[in-house]
C-alpha positions as CSV (number, residue, x, y, z in Angstrom):
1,X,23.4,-4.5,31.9
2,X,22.3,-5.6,28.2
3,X,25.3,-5.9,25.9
4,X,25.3,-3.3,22.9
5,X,25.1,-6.4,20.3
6,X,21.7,-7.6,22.5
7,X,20.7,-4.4,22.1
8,X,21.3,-3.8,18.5
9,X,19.5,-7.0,17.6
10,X,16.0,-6.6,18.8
11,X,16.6,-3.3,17.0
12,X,16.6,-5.0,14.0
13,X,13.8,-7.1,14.8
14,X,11.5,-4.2,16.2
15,X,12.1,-1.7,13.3
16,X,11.1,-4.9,11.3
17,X,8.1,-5.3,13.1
18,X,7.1,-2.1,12.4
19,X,7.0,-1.2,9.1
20,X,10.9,-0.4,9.0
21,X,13.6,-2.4,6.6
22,X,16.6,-2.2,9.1
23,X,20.0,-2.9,7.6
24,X,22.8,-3.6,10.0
25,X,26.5,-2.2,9.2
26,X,29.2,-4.6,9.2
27,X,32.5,-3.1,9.6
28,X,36.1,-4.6,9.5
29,X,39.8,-4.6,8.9
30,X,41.7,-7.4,7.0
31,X,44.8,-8.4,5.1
32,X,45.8,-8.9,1.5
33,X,47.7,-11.9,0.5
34,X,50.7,-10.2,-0.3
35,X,50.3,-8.2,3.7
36,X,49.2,-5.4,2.9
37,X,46.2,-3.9,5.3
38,X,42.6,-2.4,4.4
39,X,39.3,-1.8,5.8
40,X,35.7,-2.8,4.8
41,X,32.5,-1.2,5.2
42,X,31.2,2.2,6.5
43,X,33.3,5.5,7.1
44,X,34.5,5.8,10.9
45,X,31.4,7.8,13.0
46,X,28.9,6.1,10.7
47,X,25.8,4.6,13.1
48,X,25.3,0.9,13.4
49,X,22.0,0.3,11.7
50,X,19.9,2.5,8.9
51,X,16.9,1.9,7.9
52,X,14.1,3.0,5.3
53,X,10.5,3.9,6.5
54,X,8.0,1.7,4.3
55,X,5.1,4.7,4.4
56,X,7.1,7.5,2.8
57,X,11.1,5.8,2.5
58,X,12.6,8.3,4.5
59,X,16.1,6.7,5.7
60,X,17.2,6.4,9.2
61,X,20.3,5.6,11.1
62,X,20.3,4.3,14.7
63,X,23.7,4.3,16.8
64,X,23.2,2.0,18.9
65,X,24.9,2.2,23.3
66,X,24.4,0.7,26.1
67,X,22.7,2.7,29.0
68,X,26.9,3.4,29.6
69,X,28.0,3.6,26.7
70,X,29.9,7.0,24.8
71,X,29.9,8.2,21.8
72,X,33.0,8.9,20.2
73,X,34.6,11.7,18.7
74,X,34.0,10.5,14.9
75,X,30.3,9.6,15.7
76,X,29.8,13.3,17.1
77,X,31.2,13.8,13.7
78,X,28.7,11.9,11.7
79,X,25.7,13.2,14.1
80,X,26.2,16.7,13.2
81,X,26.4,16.3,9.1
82,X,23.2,14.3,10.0
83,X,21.4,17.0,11.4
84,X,23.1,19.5,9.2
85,X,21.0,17.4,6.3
86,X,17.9,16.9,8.8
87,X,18.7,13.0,8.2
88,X,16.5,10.9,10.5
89,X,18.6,9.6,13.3
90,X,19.4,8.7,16.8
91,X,21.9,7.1,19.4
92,X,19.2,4.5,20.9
93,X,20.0,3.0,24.0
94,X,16.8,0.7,24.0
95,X,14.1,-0.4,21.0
96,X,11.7,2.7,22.7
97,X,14.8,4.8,21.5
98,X,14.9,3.0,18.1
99,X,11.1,3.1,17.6
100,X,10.3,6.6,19.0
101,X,12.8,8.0,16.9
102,X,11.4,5.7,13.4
103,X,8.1,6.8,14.1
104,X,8.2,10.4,15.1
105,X,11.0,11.6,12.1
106,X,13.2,12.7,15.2
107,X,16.9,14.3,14.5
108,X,19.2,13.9,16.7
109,X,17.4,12.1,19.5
110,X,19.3,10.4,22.2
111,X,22.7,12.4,21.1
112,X,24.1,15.1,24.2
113,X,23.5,18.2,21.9
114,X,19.4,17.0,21.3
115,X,17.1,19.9,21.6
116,X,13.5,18.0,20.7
117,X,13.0,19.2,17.4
């Protein structure tokens, strides 16, 4: 099975390929110097990549599984403001996911609750 990191990174280079500017969102947890604890990056839920669409600059996200992989309680979370908003977005287990979904404006495609609109 193709890792979700494999996967995530030809992402980046097909959306780039295809007039996409793909940004991937780095996420962490560190530790001051005097011990105290705080986190970087994106809210929890928040997909792994978003990108803008260079023919009209219509933003996309892209969670990104393996063939396996679940989606988590706090991604469900995010998915459903998304299409609340009819926000471009998908959970892409494969570039065809990525791509299909950049090119065709899809919202919500790839997520349990998709209903092809």
């Amino acid at each position: 099975m193709t890792p979700e990191h494999k996967i995530q990174s030809d992402i980046l280079v097909a959306l780039s390929a295809h007039q996409c500017t793909p940004f991937r969102i780095n996420v962490g947890k560190g530790k001051t110097a005097d011990g105290r604890y705080f986190s970087t990056g994106a809210p929890k839920g928040h997909p792994d990549i978003y990108f803008f669409r260079w023919s009209d600059g219509k933003i996309g996200y892209v969670e990104v599984k393996t063939k396996t992989g679940r989606i988590r309680s706090d991604q469900m979370k995010f998915h459903k403001m998304l299409v609340k908003h009819h926000i471009i977005h998908c959970c892409a287990r494969s570039v065809e996911d990525a791509l299909k979904t950049a090119k065709n404006g899809l919202v919500g495609y790839g997520y349990p609750d998709w209903k092809g609109v």
